[in-house]
LOLUM-543284 format. One record per residue (C-alpha): residue in three letters; x, y, z. Coordinates in steps of 0.2 Angstrom, whole numbers, plus 5000, padded with zeros to 4 digits. Layout:
// LOLUM-543284
ALAXYZ;...
***
This chain:
// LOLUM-543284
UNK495150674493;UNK494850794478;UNK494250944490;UNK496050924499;UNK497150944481;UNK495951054477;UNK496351164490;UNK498051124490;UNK498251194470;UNK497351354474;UNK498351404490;UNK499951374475;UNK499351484461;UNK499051614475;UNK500751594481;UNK501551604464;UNK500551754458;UNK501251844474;UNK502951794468;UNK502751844451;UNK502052014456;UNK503552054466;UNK504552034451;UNK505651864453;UNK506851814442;UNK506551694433;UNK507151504437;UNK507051334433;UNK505651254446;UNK506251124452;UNK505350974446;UNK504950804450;UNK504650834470;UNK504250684479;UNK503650634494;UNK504250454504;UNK503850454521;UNK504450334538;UNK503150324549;UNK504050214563;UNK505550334562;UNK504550484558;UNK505450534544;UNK505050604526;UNK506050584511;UNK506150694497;UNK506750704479;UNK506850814466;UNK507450874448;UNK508451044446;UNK509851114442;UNK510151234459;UNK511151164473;UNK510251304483;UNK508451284488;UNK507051354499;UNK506051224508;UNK504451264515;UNK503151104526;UNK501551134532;UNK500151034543;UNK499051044527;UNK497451074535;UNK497751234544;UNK499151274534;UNK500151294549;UNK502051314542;UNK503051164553;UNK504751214545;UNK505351364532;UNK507151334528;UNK508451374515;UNK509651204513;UNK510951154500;UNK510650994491;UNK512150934479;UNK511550824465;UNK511950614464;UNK512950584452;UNK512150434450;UNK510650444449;UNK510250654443;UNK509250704458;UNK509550804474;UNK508850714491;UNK508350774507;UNK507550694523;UNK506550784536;UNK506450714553;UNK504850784560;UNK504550784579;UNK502750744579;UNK502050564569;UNK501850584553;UNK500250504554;UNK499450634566;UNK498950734551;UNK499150784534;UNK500950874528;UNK501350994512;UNK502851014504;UNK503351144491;UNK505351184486;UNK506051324475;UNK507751384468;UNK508551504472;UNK510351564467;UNK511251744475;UNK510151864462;UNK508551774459;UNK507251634463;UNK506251534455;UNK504351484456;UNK503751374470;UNK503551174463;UNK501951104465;UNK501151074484;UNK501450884485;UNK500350804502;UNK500450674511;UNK498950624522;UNK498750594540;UNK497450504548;UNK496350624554;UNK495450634536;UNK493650634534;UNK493850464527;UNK494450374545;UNK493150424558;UNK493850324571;UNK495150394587;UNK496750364584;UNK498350404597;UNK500250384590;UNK501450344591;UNK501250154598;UNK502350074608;UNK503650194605;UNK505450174615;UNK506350294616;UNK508050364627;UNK507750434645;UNK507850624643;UNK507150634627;UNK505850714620;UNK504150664612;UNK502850724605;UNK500850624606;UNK499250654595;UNK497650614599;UNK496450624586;UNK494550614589;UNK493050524582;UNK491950634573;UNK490950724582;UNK491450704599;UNK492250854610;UNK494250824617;UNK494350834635;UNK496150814641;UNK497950704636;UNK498850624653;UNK500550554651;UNK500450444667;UNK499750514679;UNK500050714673;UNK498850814665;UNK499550884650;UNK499051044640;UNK498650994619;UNK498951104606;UNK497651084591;UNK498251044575;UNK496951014564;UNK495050984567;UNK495150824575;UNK496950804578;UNK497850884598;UNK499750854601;UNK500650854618;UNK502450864620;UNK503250784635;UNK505150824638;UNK506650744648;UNK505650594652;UNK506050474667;UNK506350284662;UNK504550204664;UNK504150044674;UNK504249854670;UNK502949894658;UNK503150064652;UNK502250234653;UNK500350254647;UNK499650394636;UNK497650414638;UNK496550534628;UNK494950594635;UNK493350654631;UNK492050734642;UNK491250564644;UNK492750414643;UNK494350374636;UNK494650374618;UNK496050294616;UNK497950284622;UNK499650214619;UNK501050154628;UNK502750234628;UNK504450134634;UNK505850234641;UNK507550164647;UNK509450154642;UNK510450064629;UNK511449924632;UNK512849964647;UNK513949794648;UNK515649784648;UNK517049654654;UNK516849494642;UNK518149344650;UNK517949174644;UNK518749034654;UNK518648844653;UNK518148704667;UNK518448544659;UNK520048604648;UNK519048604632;UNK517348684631;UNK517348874636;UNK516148994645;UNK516149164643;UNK515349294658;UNK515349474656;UNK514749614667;UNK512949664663;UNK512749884663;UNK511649974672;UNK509649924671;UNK509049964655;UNK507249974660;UNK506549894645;UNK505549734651;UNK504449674636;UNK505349534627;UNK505449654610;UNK506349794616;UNK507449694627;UNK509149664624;UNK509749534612;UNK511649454615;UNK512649364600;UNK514449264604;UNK515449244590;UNK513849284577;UNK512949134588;UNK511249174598;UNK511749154616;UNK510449054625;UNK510849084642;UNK510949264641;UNK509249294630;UNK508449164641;UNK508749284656;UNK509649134663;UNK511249264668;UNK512449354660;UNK513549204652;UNK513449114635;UNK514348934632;UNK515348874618;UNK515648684617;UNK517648724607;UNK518948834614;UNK519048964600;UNK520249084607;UNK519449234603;UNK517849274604;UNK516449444602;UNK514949474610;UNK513649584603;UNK512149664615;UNK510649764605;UNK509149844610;UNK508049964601;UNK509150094609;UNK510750044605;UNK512149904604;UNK513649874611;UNK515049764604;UNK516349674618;UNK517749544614;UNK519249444621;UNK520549304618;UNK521649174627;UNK522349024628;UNK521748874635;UNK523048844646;UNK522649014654;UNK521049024657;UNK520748834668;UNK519448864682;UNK519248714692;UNK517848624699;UNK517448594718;UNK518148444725;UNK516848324730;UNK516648184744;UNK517848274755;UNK518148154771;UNK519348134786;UNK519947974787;UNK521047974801;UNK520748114816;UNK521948124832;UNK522148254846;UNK523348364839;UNK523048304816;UNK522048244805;UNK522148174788;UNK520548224775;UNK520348164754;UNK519348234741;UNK518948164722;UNK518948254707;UNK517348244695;UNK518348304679;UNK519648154672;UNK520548274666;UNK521048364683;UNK522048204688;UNK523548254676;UNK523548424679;UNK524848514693;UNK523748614704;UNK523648714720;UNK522448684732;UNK522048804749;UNK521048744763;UNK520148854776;UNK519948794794;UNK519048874806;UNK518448844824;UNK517748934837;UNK519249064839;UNK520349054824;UNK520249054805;UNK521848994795;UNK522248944779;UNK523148824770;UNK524148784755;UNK524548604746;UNK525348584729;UNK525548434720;UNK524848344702;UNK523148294703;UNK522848324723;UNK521548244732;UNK522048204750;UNK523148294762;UNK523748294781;UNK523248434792;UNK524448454810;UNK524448594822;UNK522548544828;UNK522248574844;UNK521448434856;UNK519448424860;UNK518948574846;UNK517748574833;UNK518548614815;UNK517648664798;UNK518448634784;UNK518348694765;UNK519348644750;UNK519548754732;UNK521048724719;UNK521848814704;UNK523048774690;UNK524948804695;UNK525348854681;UNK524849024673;UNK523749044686;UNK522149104683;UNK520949094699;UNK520448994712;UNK519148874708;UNK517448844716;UNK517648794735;UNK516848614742;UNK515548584754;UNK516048634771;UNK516748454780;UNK516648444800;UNK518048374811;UNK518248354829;UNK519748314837;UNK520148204851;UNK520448244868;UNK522148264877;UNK522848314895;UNK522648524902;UNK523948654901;UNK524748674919;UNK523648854923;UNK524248994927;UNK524149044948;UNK524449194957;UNK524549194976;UNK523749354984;UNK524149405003;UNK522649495013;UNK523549495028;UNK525249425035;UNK524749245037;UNK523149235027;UNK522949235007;UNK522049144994;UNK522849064978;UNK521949104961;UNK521949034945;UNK521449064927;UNK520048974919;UNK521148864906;UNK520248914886;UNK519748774875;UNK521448754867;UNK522248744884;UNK520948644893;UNK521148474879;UNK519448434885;UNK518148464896;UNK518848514912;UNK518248404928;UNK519048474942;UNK520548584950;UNK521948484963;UNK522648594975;UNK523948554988;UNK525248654997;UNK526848595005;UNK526548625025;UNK524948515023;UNK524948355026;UNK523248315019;UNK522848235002;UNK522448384986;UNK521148454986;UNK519948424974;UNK518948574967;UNK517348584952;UNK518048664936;UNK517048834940;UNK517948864955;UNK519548994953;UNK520249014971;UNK520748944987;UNK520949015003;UNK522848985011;UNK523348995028;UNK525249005035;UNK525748915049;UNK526848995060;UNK527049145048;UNK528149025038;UNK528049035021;UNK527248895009;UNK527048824992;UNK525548784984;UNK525348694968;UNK523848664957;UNK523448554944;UNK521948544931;UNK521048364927;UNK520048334911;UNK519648144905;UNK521348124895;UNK522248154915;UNK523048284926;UNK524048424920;UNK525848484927;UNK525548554942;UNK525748754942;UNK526848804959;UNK527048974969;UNK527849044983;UNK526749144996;UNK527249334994;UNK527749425009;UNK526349545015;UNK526449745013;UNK524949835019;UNK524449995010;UNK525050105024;UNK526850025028;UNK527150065007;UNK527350265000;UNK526250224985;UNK526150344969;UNK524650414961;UNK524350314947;UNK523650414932;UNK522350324920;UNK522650334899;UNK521050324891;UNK520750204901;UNK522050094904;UNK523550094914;UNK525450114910;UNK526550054921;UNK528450064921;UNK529749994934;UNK531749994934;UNK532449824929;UNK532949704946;UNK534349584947;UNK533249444955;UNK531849434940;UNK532649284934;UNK530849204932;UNK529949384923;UNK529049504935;UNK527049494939;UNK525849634939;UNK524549614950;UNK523049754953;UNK521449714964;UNK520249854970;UNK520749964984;UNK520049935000;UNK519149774994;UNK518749615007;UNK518349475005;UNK518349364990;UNK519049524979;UNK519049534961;UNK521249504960;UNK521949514940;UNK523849474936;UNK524849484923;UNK526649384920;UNK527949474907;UNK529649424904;UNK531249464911;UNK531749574898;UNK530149684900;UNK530049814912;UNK528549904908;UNK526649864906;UNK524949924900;UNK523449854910;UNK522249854896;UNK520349964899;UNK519349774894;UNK520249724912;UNK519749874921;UNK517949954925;UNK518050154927;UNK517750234943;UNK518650104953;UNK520350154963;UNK521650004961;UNK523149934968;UNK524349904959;UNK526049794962;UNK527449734952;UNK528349594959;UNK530149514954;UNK529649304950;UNK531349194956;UNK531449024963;UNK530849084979;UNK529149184984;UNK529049364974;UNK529849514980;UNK528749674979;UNK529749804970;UNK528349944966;UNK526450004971;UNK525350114962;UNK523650194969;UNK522550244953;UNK521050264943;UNK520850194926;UNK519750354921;UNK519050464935;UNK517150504937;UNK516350644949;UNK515850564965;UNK514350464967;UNK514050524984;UNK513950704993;UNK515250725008;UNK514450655025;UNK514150725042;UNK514050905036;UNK513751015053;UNK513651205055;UNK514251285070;UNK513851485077;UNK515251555083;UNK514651735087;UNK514451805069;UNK515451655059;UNK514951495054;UNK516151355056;UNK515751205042;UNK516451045047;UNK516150855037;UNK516650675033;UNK517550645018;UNK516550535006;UNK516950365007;UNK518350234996;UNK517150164985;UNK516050304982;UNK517450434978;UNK517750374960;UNK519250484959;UNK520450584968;UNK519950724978;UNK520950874972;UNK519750994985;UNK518051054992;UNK516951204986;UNK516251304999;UNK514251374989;UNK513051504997;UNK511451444990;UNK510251584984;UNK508451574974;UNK508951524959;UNK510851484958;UNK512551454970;UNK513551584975;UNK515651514977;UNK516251554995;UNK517851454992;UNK518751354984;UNK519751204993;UNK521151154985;UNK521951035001;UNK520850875002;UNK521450825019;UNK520451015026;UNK518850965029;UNK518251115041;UNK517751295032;UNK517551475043;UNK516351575033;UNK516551745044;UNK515451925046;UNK513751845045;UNK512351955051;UNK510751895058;UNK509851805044;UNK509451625038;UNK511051545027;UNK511151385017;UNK512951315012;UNK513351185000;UNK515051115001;UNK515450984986;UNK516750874983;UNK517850864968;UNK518850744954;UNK519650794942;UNK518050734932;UNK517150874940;UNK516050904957;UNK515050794965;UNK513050834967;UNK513250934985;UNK512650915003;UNK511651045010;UNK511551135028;UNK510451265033;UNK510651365049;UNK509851535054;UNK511051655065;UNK510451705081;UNK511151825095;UNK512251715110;UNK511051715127;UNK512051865137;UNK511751995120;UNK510151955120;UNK509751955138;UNK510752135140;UNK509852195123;UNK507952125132;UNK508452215146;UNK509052395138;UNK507852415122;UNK506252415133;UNK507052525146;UNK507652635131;UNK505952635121;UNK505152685138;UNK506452815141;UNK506252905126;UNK504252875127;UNK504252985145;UNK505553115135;UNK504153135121;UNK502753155132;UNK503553255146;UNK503953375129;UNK502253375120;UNK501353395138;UNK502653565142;UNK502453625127;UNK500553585126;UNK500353635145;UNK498953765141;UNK497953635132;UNK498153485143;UNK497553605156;UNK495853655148;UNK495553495144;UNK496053395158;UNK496053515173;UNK494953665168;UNK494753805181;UNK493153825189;UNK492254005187;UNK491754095202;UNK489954125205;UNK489254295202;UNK487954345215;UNK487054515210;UNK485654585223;UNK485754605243;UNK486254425250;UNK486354485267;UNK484354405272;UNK484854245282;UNK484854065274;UNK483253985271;UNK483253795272;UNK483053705254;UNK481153665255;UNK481053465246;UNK479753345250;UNK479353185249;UNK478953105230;UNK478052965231;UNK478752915215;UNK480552935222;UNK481652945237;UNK481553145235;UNK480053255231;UNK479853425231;UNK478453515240;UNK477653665234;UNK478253825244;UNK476753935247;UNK477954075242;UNK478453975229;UNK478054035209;UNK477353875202;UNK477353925184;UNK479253885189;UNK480353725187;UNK480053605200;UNK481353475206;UNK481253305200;UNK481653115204;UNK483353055194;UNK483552865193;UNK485152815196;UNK485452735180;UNK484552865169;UNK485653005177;UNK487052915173;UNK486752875154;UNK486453055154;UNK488153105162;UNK488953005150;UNK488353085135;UNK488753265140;UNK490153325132;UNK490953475136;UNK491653595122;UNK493153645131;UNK493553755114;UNK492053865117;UNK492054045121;UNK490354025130;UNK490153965153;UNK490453795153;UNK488853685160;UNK489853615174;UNK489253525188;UNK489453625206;UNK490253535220;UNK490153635236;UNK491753595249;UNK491253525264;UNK491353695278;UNK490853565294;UNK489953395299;UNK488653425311;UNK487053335318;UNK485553385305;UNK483753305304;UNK482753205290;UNK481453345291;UNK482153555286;UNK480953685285;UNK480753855281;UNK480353995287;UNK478553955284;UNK478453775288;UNK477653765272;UNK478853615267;UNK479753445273;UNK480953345267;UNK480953165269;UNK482453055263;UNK482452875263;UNK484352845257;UNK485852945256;UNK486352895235;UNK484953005229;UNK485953125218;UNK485153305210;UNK486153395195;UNK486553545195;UNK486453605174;UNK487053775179;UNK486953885191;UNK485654045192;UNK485254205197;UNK483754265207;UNK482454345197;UNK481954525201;UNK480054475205;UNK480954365220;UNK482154465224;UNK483554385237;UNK482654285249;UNK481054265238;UNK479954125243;UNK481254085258;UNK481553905251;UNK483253845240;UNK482853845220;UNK483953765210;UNK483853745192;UNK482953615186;UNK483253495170;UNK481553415162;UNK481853235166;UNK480253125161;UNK479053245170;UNK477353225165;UNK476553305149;UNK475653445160;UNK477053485170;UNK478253485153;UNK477153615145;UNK477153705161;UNK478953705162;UNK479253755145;UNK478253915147;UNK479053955164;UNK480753925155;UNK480254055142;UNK479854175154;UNK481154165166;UNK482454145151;UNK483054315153;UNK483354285170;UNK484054125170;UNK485754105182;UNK485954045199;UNK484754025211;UNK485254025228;UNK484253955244;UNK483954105254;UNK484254015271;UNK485153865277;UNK484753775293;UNK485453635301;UNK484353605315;UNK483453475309;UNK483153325318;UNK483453205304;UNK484953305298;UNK485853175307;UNK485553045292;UNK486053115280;UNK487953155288;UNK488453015276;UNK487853125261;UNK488553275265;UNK489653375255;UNK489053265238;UNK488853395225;UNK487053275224;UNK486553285241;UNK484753375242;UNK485453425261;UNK486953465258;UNK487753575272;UNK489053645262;UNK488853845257;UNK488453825237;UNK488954025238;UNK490254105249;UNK489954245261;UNK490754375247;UNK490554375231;UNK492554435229;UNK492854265234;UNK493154135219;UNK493253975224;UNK495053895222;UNK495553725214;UNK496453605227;UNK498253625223;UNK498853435217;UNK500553405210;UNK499853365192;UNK498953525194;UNK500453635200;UNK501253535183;UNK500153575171;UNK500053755177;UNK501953775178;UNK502053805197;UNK503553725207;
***
């Protein structure tokens, strides 16, 4: 403690010295300072001695020396007592830590020396080493602000300060002592707001903060109930959130606790005296409010409930019911008394007057029906309210006979109908209803009897005369009036011109012009259109003097076409005077049109279909929408706007496939749409005439093309498809005769060469050809018809005579023989030769046609392919140098001859002149390709 004033002098004389080197004038220091501090309000008091009215005032946290407030203030002296006071509200709890205060003088010229530090401690001192947290238990307004210290054992680090559930950030204000600050704080729970401090390891120590609202109640009446004590109510404010029983709200009526009120029994307090006038006080730590009133006795009675409430006499149609009175008092006084009844259907009220009431009759009951009575009175006099209401007393009624119901006669055809009824309601039946009595006037049978859930009767005339029926309603009090009509005359639908009857929001409104002969009212009668059988039929009778209706939507289902009539009532049957065709509100239909066919008539379509039916049209049809139907969406064709057309002609259609959608259409809107599909096709007599000319036509101008190309291309169809054949070139003397073509047998085939004795053996030889090899061959020679080079062509010589000729030629030498054994053996030609010089023209005296190397033996091969070298200069045609025919087996082979393959062919391979070219047969695709006529 003696460090701290210590410190506290020294941090003065270096403050004064500072002063008295800045040359102050020179003052009186105020004297006497004093420090008393609040520590629940968290204010601090000072006093002083001077003779200023003008100070500077300067308060520090003393341990830091952290300046909390620095201001000049004006402080007049008391009179009374000498000294000048000042308080200080500081924001954080005094006892959080340690505060200095030091004042001077000060006038407009000069100041005087600061007074003497004066301290008051805090209880982070070295001397309490315990945590401490303040403030405690602190309430204080919603929306204020307050500040929280935590001060620390010695020793042990600070962690963190939560207000609630929040992490707040400290400030440090000394060495042991951190503050928080929370601002606009929200009203806490039933048991305020919680403020921990932390260290790294566990909580310190906390404290508890309530915040809510000061008293809010208002409306103080006090009333009496026994005409001598009084009870006072008021209305209590809004929740003041402050639950613990010290910070709760205290009440007072007329400087008396009130009981009922602090024992949280409600918001009333008694008084056993009328006083007149009364003031109630409510406190809490945040405020207090202060609420008065004042009447007289007389005007402030508020009765009792009556009690024992009984009936003690009950009829069909009354009923008379007591109560007593538990206050003596009430006997004498004039009151009012109200009584509610209610029932299944109705709730009235009542009023009775009179001194001291406790019984009255209630009439106007009805029969058979529960009643549930309640009874409350009030002074009649300077009224002031209706007192409390009795227990609720039950009554039932006896039992009379039925109302006469109410019956409507409907027609379906000229001598058949059916009489209907309306169920009679409680207050018309008397009683539980047992059954319905029907008669009529032509029938000589007993009524009819009928069970109470049964509504019609089916009528039939005799004779097409009209009838009366009557009907009656039985309970177990008796039989009602009976309840008569007249059969209407019958009016179909078609012998009428009905209107279109237009539905308002669901309801019809009808109007008719007044008729002499509604002596009895008129009836308004709808039933569904189109409806057999047991149909739903509603009525309605107004009087005379009304000529116009609305048929109510509750009565009416949307959708539905009705009929409806107005008849004139009189003594006799009703006359119908108007009828109506209408919707109560109109929906689209329910159903697509029927039967939707198309028709091909050349390139139209002709749509025709069925109107949708009555029941599913749901609304006029104003028209019909003609739709093309593409991918994705409908294309309008037409609109219909005449609902008696049901046929459509959608016209210039080519050859394609089509969809149509045709929809129906209320004034609601369409309906969903049927859909037909057809595909246009051509009629039988196009098609057959268009068969008949497009293939002749395509072929036509197929032969044009070609007959073109080919006259254009003549040149080249002609090499390529007809070539001309070159004439043979014969060089040397030809003029020796023919020699026989020397071939002889092959043992490995049907022809075999045989060696000439003339013959040059280093030569070609002839060899055996399969069939089918020398056919694979032919087929794989291609001739370049482009090339500048002879053609390879194969030589057929023209027949020149038939003739007898022998198996066996020979030569000259009769060196060779040929023997045949079949006519198909074929030799090809590969070209066609010239003699070589060595042989000159009749050489070796035997034919010698070129030969091709056709699977020969490898001795021969090798001995061909040197000959062919040798003669390759030479090579050309080789003609036989004598022909004979005298052969005796010529006569074989007459089958063979002229094949450009027979061995012993008798046609001359080379003509008698070599002038002579050979000329192609002269054919009419030859004399076109060649351009002859």
């Amino acid at each position: 403690m003696q460090r701290w004033v210590t410190l506290a002098l020294l941090l003065s004389l270096g403050v004064r010295r500072a002063l008295g080197q800045n040359g102050v004038g020179e003052l009186p220091v105020p004297r006497g300072l004093t420090l008393n501090p609040d520590l629940p309000a968290q204010t601090l008091s000072l006093t002083w001695e001077s003779d200023s009215s003008l100070f500077d005032l300067e308060i520090f946290h003393t341990e830091l020396m952290n300046v909390v407030l620095n201001e000049t203030i004006e402080v007049k002296t008391d009179p009374l007592t000498g000294l000048h006071s000042w308080t200080w509200h500081s924001p954080l709890p005094l006892e959080c830590t340690s505060h200095s205060v030091q004042i001077r003088a000060r006038n407009q010229q000069s100041l005087s020396q600061w007074s003497p530090l004066q301290t008051i401690l805090g209880s982070d001192i070295p001397e309490k080493s315990d945590s401490y947290m303040f403030p405690q238990d602190k309430v204080v307004p919603v929306g204020s602000n307050t500040t929280f210290c935590c001060i620390v054992k010695e020793k042990v680090d600070f962690k963190e300060m939560k207000y609630g559930r929040q992490e707040m950030t400290a400030t440090r204000l000394s060495r042991r002592t951190y503050a928080i600050t929370v601002t606009n704080q929200l009203a806490s729970g039933n048991t305020g707001t919680n403020v921990i401090c932390c260290s790294q390891s566990s909580t310190l120590t906390g404290a508890v903060v309530f915040v809510g609202y000061p008293p809010g109640d208002e409306g103080l009446v006090c009333e009496t109930r026994d005409l001598a004590s009084a009870e006072c109510s008021w209305k209590k404010g809004r929740d003041t959130h402050l639950r613990m029983k010290r910070s709760r709200t205290k009440y007072t009526l007329n400087g008396r606790d009130c009981l009922e009120a602090n024992e949280r029994k409600g918001s009333w307090c008694s008084s056993k005296v009328w006083e007149e006038s009364w003031t109630l006080v409510a406190r809490n730590p945040l405020g207090t409010v202060q609420l008065t009133d004042s009447a007289q006795l007389t005007d402030r009675v508020h009765l009792l409930a009556p009690v024992n409430v009984t009936a003690v006499e009950v009829k069909a149609w009354s009923a008379t019911l007591q109560w007593n009175w538990s206050v003596e008092a009430y006997k004498k006084l004039e009151m009012v008394c109200q009584l509610q009844i209610l029932d299944q259907e109705h709730n009235s009220t009542r009023n009775y007057s009179g001194p001291g009431l406790s019984s009255v009759l209630l009439e106007g009951l009805w029969p058979d029906v529960d009643y549930t009575v309640t009874v409350r009175c009030g002074s009649k006099h300077s009224f002031w309210k209706w007192g409390n209401e009795s227990a609720a007393y039950r009554i039932h009624t006896k039992m009379d006979r039925p109302d006469a119901p109410d019956i409507w006669i409907w027609m379906d055809s000229s001598n058949t109908g059916r009489v209907f009824w309306k169920p009679l309601s409680v207050r018309k039946s008397h009683g539980a209803l047992v059954a319905y009595e029907v008669s009529q006037s032509s029938a000589e049978e007993a009524p009819v009897s009928l069970p109470p859930w049964n509504f019609s009767y089916p009528i039939i005339l005799n004779n097409s005369s009209d009838i009366t029926v009557a009907v009656a309603a039985r309970n177990p009090a008796g039989l009602s009036e009976p309840s008569t009509g007249s059969t209407p005359a019958y009016r179909a639908d078609s012998q009428l011109s009905e209107s279109e009857l237009l539905g308002t929001n669901g309801s019809f409104v009808l109007s008719w012009q007044p008729h002499v002969n509604a002596s009895s009212g008129y009836a308004v009668e709808w039933v569904p259109t189109g409806c057999s059988g047991l149909c739903t039929v509603d009525w309605k009778k107004v009087p005379e003097s009304d000529s116009s209706f609305t048929v109510n939507s509750d009565s009416l289902v949307a959708g539905v076409r009705y009929t409806v009539s107005v008849y004139s009532l009189s003594t006799g049957a009703p006359t119908l005077l108007q009828r109506w065709q209408g919707y109560s509100q109109e929906m689209i239909p329910s159903q697509p049109v029927s039967d939707l066919l198309p028709n091909q008539a050349g390139s139209d379509v002709l749509l025709s279909w069925k109107a949708t039916a009555m029941e599913h049209q749901r609304g006029f049809i104003r028209g019909y929408t003609i739709y093309l139907a593409n991918a994705a969406h409908l294309d309008l064709i037409d609109n219909i706007s005449d609902p008696d057309v049901q046929s459509y002609r959608v016209k210039g259609l080519s050859l394609s496939s089509y969809k149509f959608v045709v929809k129906a259409y209320t004034s609601a809107g369409e309906d969903a749409g049927a859909t037909v599909a057809i595909k246009m096709e051509m009629n039988t007599a196009d098609m057959l005439l268009v068969g008949i000319l497009v293939p002749l036509g395509i072929m036509f101008c197929c032969l044009i093309l070609i007959s073109i190309f080919c006259y254009k291309k003549r040149e080249w169809v002609k090499k390529a498809f007809y070539p001309e054949i070159p004439g043979p070139k014969v060089p040397g003397d030809w003029s020796s005769p023919q020699g026989p073509l020397d071939v002889k047998p092959s043992p490995h085939s049907l022809v075999h060469i045989e060696e000439s004795p003339g013959w040059d053996f280093t030569k070609e030889g002839l060899f055996p050809v399969p069939e089918e090899e020398e056919e694979s061959e032919n087929d794989n020679v291609e001739v370049d018809t482009d090339s500048d080079e002879p053609a390879l062509l194969r030589y057929y010589n023209q027949v020149v005579g038939d003739g007898s000729h022998s198996n066996q030629v020979s030569d000259s030498s009769g060196s060779s023989t040929v023997s045949v054994g079949s006519t198909q053996t074929e030799v090809t030609y590969a070209g066609i030769q010239s003699p070589t010089p060595s042989q000159g023209a009749c050489s070796g005296g035997g034919y010698r046609p070129q030969m091709q190397s056709v699977a020969a033996p490898p001795e021969s091969q090798m001995e061909f392919e040197a000959d062919f070298q040798d003669d390759g200069m030479n090579a050309g045609y080789k003609p036989q140098c004598s022909w004979q025919l005298d052969s005796p087996e010529a006569e074989n082979f007459s089958g063979s001859l002229g094949s450009p393959t027979s061995v012993t062919s008798s046609q001359f391979l080379i003509p008698e002149s070599s002038e002579e070219k050979p000329q192609p047969s002269n054919t009419w695709f030859h004399n076109f390709l060649s351009g002859k006529s």
